[in-house]
TORMAR-857302 format. One record per residue: residue number from 1; residue in three letters; chain; x, z, y of N, C-alpha, C in turn. Coordinates in Angstrom, 2 decimals. Layout:
BEGIN
+--------+------+------+---------+---------+---------+---------+---------+----------+---------+---------+---------+
| dodren | sero | kegu |  n_east |    n_up | n_north | ca_east |   ca_up | ca_north |  c_east |    c_up | c_north |
+--------+------+------+---------+---------+---------+---------+---------+----------+---------+---------+---------+
|    NUM |  ALA |    A |       X |       Z |       Y |       X |       Z |        Y |       X |       Z |       Y |
...
+--------+------+------+---------+---------+---------+---------+---------+----------+---------+---------+---------+
This chain:
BEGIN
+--------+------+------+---------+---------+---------+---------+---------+----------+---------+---------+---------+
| dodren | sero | kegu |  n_east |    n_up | n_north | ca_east |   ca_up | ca_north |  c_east |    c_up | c_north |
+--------+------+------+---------+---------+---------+---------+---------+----------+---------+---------+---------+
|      1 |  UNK |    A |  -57.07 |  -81.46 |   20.34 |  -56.07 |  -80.60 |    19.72 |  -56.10 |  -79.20 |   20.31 |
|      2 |  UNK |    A |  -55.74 |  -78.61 |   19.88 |  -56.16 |  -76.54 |    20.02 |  -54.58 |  -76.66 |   20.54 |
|      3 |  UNK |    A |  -54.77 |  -75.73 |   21.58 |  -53.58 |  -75.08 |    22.69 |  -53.08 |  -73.89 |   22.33 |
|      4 |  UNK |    A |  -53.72 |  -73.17 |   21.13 |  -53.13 |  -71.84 |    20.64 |  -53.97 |  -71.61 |   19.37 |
|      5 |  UNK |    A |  -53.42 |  -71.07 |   18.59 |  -53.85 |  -70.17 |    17.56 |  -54.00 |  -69.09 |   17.49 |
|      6 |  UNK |    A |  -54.75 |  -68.32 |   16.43 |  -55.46 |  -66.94 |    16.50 |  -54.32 |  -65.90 |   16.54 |
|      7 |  UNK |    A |  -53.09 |  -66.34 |   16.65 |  -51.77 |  -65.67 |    16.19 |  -51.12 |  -65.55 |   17.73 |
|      8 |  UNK |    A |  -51.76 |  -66.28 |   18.37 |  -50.91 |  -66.21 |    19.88 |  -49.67 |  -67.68 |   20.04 |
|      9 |  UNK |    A |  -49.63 |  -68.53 |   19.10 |  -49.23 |  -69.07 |    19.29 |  -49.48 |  -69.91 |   20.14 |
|     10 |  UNK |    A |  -48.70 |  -70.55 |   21.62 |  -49.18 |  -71.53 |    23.07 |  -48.27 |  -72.37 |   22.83 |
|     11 |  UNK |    A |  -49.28 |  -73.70 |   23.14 |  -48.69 |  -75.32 |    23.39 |  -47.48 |  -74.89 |   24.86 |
|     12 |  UNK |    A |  -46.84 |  -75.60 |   24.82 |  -45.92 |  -75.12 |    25.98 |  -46.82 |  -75.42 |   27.48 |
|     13 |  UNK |    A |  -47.63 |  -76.10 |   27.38 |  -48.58 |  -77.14 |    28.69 |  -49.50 |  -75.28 |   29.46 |
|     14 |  UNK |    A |  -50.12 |  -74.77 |   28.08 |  -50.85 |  -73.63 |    28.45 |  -49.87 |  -72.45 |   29.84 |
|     15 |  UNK |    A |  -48.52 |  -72.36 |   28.97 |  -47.64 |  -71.76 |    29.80 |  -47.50 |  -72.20 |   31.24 |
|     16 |  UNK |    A |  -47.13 |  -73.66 |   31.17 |  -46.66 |  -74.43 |    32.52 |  -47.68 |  -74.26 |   33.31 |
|     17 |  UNK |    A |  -49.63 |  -74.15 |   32.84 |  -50.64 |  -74.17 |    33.53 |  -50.24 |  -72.57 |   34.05 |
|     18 |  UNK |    A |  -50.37 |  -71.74 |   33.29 |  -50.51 |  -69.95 |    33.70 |  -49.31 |  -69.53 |   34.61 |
|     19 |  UNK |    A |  -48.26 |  -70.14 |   34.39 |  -47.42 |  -70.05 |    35.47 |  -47.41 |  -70.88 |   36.94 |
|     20 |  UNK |    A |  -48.12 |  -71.93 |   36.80 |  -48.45 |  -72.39 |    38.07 |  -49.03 |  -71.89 |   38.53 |
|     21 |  UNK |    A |  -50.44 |  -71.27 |   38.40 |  -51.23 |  -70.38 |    38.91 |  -51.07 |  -69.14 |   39.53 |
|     22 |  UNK |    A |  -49.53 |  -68.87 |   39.11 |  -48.36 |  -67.76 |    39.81 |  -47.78 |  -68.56 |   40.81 |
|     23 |  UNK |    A |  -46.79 |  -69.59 |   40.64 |  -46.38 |  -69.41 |    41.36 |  -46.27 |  -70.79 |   42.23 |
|     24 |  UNK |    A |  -47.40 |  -71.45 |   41.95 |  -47.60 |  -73.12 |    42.30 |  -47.40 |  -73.89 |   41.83 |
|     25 |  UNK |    A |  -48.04 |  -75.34 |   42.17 |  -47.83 |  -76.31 |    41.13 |  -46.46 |  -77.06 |   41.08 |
|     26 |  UNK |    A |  -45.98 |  -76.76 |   42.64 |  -45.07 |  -77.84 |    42.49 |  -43.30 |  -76.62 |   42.40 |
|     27 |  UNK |    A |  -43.94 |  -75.49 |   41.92 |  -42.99 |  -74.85 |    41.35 |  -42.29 |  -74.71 |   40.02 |
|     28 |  UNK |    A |  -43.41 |  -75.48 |   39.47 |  -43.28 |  -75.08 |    37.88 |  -42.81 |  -76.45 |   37.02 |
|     29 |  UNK |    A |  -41.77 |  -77.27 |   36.61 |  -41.80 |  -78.66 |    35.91 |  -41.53 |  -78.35 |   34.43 |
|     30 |  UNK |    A |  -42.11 |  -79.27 |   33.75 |  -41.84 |  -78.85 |    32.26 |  -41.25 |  -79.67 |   31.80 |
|     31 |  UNK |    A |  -40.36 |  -79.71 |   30.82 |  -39.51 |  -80.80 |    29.76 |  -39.68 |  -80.45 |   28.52 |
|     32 |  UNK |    A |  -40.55 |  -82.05 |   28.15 |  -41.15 |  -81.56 |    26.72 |  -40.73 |  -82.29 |   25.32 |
|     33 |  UNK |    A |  -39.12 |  -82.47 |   25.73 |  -38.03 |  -82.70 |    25.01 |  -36.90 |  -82.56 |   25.24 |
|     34 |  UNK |    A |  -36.11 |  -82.08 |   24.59 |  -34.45 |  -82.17 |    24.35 |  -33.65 |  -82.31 |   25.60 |
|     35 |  UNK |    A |  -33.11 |  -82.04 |   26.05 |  -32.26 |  -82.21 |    27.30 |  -31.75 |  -83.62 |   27.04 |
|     36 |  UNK |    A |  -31.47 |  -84.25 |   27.98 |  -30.86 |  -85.78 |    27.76 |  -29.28 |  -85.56 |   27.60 |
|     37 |  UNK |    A |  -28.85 |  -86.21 |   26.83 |  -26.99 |  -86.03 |    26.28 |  -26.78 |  -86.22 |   27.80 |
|     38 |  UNK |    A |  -25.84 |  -85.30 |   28.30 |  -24.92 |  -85.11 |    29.55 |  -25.51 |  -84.37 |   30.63 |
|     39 |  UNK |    A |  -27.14 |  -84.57 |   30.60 |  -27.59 |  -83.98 |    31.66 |  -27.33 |  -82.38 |   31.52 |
|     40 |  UNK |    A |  -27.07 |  -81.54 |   33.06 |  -26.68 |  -80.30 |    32.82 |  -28.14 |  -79.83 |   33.31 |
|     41 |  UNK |    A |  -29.19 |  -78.96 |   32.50 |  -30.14 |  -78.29 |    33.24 |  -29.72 |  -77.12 |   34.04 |
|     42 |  UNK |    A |  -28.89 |  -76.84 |   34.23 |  -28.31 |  -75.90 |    34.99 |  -27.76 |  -76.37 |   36.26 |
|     43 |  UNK |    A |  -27.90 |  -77.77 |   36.67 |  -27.71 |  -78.17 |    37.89 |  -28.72 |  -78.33 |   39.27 |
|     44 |  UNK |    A |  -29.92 |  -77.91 |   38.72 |  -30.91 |  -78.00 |    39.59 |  -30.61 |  -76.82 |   40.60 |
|     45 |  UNK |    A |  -29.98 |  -75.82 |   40.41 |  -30.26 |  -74.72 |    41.13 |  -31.32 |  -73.38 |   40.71 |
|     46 |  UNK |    A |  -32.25 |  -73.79 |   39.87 |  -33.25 |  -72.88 |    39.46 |  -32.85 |  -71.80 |   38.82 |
|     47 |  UNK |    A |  -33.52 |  -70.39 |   39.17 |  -32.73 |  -69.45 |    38.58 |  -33.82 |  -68.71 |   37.10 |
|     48 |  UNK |    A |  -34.17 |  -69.38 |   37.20 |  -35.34 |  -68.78 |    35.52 |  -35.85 |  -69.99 |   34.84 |
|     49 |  UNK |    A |  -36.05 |  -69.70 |   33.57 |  -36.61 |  -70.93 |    32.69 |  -37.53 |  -69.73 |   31.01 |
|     50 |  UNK |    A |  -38.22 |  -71.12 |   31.08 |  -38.80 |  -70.45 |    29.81 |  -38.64 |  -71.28 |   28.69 |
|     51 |  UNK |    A |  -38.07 |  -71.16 |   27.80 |  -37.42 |  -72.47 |    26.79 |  -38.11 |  -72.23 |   25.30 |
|     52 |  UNK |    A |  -38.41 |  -73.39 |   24.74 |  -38.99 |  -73.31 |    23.57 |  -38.17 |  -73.54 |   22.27 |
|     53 |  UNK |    A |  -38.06 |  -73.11 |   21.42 |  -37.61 |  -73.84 |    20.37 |  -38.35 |  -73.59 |   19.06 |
|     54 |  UNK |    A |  -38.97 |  -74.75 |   18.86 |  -40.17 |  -74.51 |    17.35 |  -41.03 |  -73.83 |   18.02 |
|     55 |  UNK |    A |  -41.08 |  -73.19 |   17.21 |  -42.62 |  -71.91 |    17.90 |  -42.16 |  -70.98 |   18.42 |
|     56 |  UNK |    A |  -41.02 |  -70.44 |   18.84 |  -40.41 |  -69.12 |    19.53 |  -39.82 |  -69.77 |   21.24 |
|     57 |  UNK |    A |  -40.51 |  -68.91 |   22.27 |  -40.37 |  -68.58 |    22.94 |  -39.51 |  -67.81 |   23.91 |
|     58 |  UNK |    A |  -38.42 |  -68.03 |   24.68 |  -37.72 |  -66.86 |    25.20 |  -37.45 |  -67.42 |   26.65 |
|     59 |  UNK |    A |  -36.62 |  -66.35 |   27.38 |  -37.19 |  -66.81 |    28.91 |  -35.15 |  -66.64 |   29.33 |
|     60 |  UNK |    A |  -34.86 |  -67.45 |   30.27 |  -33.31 |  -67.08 |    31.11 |  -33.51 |  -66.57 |   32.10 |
|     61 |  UNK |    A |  -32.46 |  -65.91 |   33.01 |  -33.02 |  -65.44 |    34.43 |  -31.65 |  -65.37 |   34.79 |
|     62 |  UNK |    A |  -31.59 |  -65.89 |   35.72 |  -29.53 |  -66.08 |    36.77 |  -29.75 |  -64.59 |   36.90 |
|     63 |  UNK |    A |  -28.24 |  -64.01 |   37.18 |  -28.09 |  -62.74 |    37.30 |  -27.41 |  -62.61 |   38.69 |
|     64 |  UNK |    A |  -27.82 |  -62.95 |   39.51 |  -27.98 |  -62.62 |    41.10 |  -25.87 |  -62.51 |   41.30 |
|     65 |  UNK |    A |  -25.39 |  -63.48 |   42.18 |  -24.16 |  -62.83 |    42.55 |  -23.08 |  -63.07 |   41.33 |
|     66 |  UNK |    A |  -23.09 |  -63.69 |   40.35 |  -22.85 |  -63.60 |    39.40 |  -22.73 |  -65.43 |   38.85 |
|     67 |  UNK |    A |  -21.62 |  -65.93 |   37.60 |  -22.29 |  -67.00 |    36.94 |  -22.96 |  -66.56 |   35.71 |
|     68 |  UNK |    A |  -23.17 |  -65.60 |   35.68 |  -24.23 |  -64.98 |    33.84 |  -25.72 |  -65.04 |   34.35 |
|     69 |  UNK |    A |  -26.07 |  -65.20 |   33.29 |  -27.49 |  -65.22 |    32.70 |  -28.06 |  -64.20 |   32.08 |
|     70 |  UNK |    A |  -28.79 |  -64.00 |   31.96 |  -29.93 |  -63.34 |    31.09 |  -30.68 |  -63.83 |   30.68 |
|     71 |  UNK |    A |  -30.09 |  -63.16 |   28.86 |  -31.09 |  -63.88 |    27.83 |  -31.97 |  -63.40 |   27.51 |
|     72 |  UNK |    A |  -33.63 |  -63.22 |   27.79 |  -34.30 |  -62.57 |    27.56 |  -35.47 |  -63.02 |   25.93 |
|     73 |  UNK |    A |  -35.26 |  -62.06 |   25.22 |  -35.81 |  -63.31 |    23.55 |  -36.42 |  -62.22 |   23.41 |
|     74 |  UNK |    A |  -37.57 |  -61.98 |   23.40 |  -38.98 |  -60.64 |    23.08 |  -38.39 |  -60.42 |   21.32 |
|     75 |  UNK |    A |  -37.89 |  -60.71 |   20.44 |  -38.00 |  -60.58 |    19.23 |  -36.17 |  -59.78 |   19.08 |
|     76 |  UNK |    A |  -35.58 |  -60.03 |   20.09 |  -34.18 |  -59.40 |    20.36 |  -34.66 |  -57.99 |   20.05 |
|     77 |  UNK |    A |  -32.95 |  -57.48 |   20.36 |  -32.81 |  -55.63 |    20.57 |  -33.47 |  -55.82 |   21.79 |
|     78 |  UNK |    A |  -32.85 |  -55.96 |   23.00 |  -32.69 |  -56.57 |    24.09 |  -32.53 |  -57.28 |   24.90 |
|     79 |  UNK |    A |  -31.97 |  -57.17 |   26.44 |  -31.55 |  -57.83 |    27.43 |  -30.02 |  -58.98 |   26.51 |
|     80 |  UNK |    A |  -30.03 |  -59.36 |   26.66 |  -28.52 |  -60.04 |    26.79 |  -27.67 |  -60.65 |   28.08 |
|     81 |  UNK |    A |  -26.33 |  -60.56 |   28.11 |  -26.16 |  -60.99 |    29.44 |  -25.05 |  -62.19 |   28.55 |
|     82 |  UNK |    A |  -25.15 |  -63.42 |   29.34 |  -24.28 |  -64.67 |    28.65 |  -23.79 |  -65.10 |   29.79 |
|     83 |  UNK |    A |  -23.04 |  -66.16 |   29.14 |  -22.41 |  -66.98 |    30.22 |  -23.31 |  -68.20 |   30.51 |
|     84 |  UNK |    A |  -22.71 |  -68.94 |   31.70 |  -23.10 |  -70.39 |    32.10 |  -23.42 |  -71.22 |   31.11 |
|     85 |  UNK |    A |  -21.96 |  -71.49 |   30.04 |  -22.27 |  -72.06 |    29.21 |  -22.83 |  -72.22 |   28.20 |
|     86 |  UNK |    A |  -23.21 |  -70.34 |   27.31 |  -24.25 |  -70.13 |    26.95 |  -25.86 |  -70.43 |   27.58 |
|     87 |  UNK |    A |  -26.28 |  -70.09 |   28.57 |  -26.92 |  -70.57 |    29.20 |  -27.48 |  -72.07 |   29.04 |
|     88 |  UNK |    A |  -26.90 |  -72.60 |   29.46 |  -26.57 |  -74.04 |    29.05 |  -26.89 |  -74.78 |   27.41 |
|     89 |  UNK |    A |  -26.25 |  -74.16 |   26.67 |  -26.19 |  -74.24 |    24.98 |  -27.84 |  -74.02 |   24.99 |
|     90 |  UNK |    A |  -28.48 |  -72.84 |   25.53 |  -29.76 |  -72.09 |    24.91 |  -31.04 |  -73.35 |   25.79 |
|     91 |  UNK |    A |  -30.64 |  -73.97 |   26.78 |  -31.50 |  -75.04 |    26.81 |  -31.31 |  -76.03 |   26.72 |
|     92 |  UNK |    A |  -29.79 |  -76.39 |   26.42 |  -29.85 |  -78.37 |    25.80 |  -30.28 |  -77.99 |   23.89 |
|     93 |  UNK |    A |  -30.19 |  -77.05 |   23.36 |  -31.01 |  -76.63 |    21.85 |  -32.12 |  -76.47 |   21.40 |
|     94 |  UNK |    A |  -32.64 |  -76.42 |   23.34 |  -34.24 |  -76.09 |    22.94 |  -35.19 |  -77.14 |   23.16 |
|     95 |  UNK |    A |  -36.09 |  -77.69 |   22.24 |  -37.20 |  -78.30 |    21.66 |  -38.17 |  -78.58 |   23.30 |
|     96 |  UNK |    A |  -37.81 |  -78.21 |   24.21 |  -38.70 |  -78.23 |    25.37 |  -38.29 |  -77.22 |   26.58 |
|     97 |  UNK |    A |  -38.40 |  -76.91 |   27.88 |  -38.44 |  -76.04 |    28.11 |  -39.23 |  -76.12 |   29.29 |
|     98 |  UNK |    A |  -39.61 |  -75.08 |   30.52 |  -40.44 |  -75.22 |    31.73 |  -39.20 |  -74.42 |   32.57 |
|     99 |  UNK |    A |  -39.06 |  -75.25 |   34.02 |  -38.03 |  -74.63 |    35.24 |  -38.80 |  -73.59 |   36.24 |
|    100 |  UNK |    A |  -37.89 |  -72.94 |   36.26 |  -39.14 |  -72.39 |    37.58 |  -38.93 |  -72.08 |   38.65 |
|    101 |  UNK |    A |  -39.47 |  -72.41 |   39.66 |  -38.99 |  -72.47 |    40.50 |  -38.91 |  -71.01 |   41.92 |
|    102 |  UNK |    A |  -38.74 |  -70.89 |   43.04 |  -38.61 |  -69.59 |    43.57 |  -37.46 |  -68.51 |   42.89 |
|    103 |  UNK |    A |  -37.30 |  -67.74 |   43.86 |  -36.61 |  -66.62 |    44.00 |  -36.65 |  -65.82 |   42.77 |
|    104 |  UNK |    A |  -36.45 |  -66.19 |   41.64 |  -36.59 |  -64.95 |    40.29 |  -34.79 |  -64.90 |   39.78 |
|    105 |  UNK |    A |  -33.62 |  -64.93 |   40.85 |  -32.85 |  -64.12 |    40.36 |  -32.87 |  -62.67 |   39.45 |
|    106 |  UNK |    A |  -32.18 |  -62.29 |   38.88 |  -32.28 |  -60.63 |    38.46 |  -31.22 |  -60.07 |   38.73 |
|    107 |  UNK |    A |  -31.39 |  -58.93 |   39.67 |  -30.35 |  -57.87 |    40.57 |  -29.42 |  -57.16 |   39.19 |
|    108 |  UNK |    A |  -29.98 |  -57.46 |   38.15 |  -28.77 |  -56.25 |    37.11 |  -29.51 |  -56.64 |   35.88 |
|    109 |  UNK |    A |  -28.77 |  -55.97 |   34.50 |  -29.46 |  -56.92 |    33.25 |  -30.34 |  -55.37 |   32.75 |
|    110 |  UNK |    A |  -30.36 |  -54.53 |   34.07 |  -31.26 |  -53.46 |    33.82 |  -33.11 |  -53.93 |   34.63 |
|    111 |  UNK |    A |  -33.32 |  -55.09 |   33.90 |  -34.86 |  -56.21 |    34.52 |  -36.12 |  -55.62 |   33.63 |
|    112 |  UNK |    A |  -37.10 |  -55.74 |   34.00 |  -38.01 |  -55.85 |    32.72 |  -38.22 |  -56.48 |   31.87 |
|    113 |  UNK |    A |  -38.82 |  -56.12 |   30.78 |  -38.19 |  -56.57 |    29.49 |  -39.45 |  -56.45 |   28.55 |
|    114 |  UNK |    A |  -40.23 |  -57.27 |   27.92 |  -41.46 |  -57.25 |    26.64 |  -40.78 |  -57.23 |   25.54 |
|    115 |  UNK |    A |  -41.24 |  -56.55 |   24.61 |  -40.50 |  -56.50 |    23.22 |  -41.80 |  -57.37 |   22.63 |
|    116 |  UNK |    A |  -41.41 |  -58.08 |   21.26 |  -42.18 |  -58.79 |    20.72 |  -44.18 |  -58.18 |   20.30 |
|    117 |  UNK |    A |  -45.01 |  -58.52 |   20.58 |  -46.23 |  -58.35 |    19.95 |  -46.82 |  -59.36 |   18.88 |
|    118 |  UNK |    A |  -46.69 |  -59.42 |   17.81 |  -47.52 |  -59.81 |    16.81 |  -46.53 |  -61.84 |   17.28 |
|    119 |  UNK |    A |  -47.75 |  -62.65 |   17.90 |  -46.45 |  -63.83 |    18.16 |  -46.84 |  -64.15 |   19.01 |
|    120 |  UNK |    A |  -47.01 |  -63.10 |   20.09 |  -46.83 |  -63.74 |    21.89 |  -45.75 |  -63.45 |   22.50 |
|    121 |  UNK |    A |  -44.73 |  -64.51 |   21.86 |  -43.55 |  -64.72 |    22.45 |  -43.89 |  -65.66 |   23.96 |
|    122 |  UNK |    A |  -45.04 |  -66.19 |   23.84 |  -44.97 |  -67.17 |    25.07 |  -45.66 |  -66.24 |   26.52 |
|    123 |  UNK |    A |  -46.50 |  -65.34 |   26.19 |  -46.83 |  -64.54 |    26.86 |  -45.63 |  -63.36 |   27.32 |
|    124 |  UNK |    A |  -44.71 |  -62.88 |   26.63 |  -43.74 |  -62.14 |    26.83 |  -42.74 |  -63.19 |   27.35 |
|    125 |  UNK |    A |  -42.20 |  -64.47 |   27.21 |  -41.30 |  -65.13 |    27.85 |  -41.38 |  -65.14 |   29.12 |
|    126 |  UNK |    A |  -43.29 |  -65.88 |   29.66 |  -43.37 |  -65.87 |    30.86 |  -43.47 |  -64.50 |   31.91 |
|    127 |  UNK |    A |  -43.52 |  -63.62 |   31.16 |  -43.73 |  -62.18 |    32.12 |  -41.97 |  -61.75 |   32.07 |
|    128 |  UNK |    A |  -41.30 |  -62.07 |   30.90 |  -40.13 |  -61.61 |    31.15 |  -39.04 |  -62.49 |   32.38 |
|    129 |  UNK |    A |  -39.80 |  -63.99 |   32.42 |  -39.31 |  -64.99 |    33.37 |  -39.01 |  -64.27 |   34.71 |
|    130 |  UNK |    A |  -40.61 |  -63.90 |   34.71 |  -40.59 |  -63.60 |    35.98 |  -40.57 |  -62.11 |   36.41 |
|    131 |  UNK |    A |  -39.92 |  -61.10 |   35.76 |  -39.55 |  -60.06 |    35.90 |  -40.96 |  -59.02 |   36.27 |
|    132 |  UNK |    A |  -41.60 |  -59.18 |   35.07 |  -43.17 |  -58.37 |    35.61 |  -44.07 |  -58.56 |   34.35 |
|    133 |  UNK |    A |  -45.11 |  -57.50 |   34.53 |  -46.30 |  -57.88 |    33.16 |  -47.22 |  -58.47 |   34.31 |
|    134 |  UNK |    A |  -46.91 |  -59.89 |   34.51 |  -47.93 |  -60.69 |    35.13 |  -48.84 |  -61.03 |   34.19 |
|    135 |  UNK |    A |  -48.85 |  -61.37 |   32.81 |  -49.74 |  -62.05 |    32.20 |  -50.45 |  -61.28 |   31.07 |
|    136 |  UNK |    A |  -51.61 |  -60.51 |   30.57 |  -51.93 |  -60.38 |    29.20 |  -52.06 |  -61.01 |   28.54 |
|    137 |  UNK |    A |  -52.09 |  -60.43 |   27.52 |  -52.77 |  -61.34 |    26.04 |  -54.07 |  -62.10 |   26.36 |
|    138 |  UNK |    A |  -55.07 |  -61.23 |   26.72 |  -56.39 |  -62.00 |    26.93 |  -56.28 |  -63.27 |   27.63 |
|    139 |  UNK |    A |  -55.47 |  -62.82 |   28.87 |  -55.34 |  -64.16 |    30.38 |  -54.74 |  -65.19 |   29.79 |
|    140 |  UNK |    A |  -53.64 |  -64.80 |   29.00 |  -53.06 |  -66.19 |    28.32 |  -54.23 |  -67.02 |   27.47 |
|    141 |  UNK |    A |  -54.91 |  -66.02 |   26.58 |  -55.87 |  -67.07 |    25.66 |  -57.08 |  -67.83 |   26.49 |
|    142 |  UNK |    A |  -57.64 |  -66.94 |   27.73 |  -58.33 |  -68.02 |    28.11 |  -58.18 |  -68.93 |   29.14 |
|    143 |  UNK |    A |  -56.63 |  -68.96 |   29.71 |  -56.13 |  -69.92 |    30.27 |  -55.73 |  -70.97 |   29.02 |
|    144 |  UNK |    A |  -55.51 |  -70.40 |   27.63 |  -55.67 |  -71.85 |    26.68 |  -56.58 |  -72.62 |   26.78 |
|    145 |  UNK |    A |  -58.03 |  -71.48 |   26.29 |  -59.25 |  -72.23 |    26.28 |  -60.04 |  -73.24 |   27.38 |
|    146 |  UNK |    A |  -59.00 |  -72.99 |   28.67 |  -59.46 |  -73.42 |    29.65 |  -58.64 |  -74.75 |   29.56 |
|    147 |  UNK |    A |  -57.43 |  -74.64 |   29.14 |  -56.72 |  -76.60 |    28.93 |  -57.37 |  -77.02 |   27.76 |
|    148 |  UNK |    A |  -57.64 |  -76.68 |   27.14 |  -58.48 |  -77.10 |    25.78 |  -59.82 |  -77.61 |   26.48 |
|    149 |  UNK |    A |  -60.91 |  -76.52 |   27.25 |  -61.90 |  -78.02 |    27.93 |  -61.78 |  -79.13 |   28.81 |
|    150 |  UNK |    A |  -60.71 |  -78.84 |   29.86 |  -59.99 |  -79.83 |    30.55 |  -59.41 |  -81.10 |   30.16 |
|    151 |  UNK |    A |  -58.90 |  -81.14 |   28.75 |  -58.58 |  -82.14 |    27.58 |  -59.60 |  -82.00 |   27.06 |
|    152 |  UNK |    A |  -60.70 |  -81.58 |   26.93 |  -61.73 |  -82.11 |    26.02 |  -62.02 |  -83.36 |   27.23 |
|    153 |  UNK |    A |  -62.68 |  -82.80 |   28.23 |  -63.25 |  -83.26 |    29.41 |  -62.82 |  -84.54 |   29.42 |
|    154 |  UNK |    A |  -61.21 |  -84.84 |   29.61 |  -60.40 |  -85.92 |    30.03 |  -61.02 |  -86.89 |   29.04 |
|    155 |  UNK |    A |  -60.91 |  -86.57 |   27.26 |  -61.15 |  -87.36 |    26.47 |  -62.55 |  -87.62 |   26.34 |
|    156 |  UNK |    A |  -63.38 |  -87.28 |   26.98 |  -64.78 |  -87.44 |    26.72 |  -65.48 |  -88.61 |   28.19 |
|    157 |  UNK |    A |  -64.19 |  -88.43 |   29.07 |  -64.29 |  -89.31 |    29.97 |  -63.64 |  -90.72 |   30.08 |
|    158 |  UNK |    A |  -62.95 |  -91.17 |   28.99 |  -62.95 |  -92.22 |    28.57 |  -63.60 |  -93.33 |   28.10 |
+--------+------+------+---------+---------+---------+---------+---------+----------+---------+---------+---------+
């Protein structure tokens, strides 16, 4: 199965790989369904997430000192600043999401910020996660192509 399309569209797995490679493996966990009825993902402590829903992409980030969030959605005006429970709402709704782990509070909802390109929302989620243009376009596609031989590999070793 293909990890992206010519459109920029990423399997959520591609993300969880390109962000480990930032910021370690055992930093990064992914949930690649629905929040479980009651569970709060907001109880782990983690202060950033990158959440999926359908094919759109957008990233949270705790707002340092504070119980608000930042909603960061590349296809937005902007920044948004929400509450807990918004917060909350935007990942028990979402289709999947990845935690992340380390220090990515945000000091003010004045953070960096990707506005949408064409549909690398998943490339703009994870750079907006983590408060930086850590990732291009290119690095994302051939960190696809690179889980795409890794799953070839796996299945050919059966």
């Amino acid at each position: 199965g293909s990890m992206h399309d010519e459109y920029g569209n990423y399997n959520i797995h591609v993300l969880e790989h390109a962000l480990q490679s930032v910021l370690g493996d055992g930093e990064v966990s992914v949930n690649t369904g629905a929040v479980s009825a009651g569970a709060d993902p907001l109880e782990g402590g983690c202060s950033a997430f990158v959440c999926c829903n359908g094919r759109h992409y957008t990233a949270l980030r705790m707002l340092r000192g504070s119980s608000h969030w930042l909603k960061l959605d590349s296809a937005a005006d902007g920044v948004a600043v929400v509450t807990e429970q918004e917060a909350r709402r935007v990942l028990c709704t979402a289709t999947g999401h990845l935690q992340l782990g380390g220090e990515l509070a945000a000091e003010s909802a004045g953070v960096y910020f990707e506005r949408q390109d064409a549909a690398h929302c998943g490339v703009h989620a994870c750079n907006n996660a983590l408060g930086r243009p850590q990732f291009t376009i290119d690095a994302m596609q051939a960190t696809a192509v690179a889980c795409e031989r890794t799953i070839a590999d796996l299945l050919n070793d059966v």
